[in-house]
Every structure is written in C-alpha cells, then in structure tokens.
C-alpha distance (Angstrom), angle and dihedral (degrees) to the residues before:
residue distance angle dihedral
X1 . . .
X2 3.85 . .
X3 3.93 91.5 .
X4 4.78 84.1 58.5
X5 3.57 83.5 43.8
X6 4.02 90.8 52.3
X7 3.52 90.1 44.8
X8 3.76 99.5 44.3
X9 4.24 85.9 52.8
X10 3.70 83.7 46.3
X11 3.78 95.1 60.2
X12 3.20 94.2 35.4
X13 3.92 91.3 56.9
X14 4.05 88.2 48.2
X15 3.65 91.9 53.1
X16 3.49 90.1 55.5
X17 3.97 97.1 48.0
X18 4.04 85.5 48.5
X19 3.83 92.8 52.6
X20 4.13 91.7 43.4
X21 3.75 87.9 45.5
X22 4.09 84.3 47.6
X23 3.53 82.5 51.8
X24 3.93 103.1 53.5
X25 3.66 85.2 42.4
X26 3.45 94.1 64.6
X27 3.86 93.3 40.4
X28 4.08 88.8 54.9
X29 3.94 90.9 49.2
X30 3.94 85.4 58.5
X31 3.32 100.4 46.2
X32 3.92 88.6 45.6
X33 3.54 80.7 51.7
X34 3.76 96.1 53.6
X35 3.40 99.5 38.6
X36 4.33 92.1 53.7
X37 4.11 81.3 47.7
X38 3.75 90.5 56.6
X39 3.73 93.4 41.8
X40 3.48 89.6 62.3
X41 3.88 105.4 54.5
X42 3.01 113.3 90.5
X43 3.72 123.2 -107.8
X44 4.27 124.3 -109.3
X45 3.39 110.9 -165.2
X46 3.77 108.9 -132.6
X47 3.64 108.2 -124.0
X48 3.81 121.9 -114.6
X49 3.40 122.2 -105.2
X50 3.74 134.3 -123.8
X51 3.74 102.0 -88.0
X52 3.99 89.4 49.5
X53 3.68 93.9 46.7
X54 3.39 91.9 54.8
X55 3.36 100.6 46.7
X56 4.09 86.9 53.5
X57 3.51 93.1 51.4
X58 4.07 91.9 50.5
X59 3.85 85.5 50.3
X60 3.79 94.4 51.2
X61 3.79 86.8 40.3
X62 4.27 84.4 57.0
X63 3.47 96.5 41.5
X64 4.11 101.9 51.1
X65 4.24 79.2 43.8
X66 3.46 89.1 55.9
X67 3.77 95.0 40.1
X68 3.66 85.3 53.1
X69 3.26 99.1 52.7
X70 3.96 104.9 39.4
X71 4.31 80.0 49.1
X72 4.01 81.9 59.3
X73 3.80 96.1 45.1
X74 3.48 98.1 55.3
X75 4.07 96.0 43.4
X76 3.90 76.4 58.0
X77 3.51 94.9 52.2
X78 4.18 88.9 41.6
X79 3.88 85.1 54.7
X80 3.65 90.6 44.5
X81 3.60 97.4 48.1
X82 4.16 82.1 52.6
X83 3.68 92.1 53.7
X84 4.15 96.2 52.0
X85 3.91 88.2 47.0
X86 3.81 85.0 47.5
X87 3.86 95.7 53.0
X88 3.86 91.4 41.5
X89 3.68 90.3 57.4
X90 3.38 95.5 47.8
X91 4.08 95.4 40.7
X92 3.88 81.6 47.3
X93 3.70 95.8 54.2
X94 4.19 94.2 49.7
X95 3.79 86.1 45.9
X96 3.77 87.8 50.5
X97 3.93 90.8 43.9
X98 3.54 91.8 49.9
X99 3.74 100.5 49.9
C-alpha cells in the first residue's frame, strides 16, 4: 500500500513540475515576444543635457586650440628646419671657398 501511495505522490509531484515548467514556458515566449517588439522600435537618442553639452563644447573648444597650436609648432619647426639647411649651405660654401 505505502509503495501506490509513493507512487501516487510521485505523479502527483511530476504533474506539478510539468504544469510549472508549462508555466515558465509560456512566461519565456512573452518575454521573447517583448523583447523582439522592443528590438524593432526604433531608437531616439535622448538628448544630452546642459552639463554634458557643455562639457563637449569645452572639449571641442581644447581640441581645435590644440590643433591650432601643434599646426603652428610644426610650421615653426618646417621654417626652422629651412633655416639650418640655409646656414649649412652657406657655411658649406665659405668652407668650400676657403679650401
């Protein structure tokens, strides 16, 4: 008799895992379902606020400074470069007038 009753608990505890599993089964088909409907609208960006904004325009501001500047330095060295090429010509022309 125990060994029916063990069985008949045992059933009874399967049926109930198959109708939870039923359950989550039906809870993971909506949330597929939601997730594939959220996929598909389409995405606003929210726009920055104030605090951002500025700090994007204060890096911009920094970087075409920069860009500026570094664009300056190296016309420098350009005309630099110019002037030592100059003044080895010429010290190479004396030294070849001398000799």
């Amino acid at each position: 008799m125990d060994h029916r009753h063990d069985i008949k608990d045992a059933l009874r505890e399967v049926q109930a895992v198959g109708r939870e599993l039923a359950t989550l089964r039906r809870e993971v088909e909506r949330l597929r379902t939601q997730v594939t409907a959220l996929a598909a609208e389409p995405k606003q960006p929210a726009p920055p606020d104030s605090a951002r904004r500025a700090k994007w325009d204060e890096a911009h501001r920094l970087a075409t400074e920069t860009a500026t500047a570094m664009d300056r330095l190296l016309q420098n060295e350009v005309l630099l470069w110019q002037a030592v090429d100059r003044i080895d010509a010429t010290l190479g022309k004396r030294v070849e007038g001398v000799a």
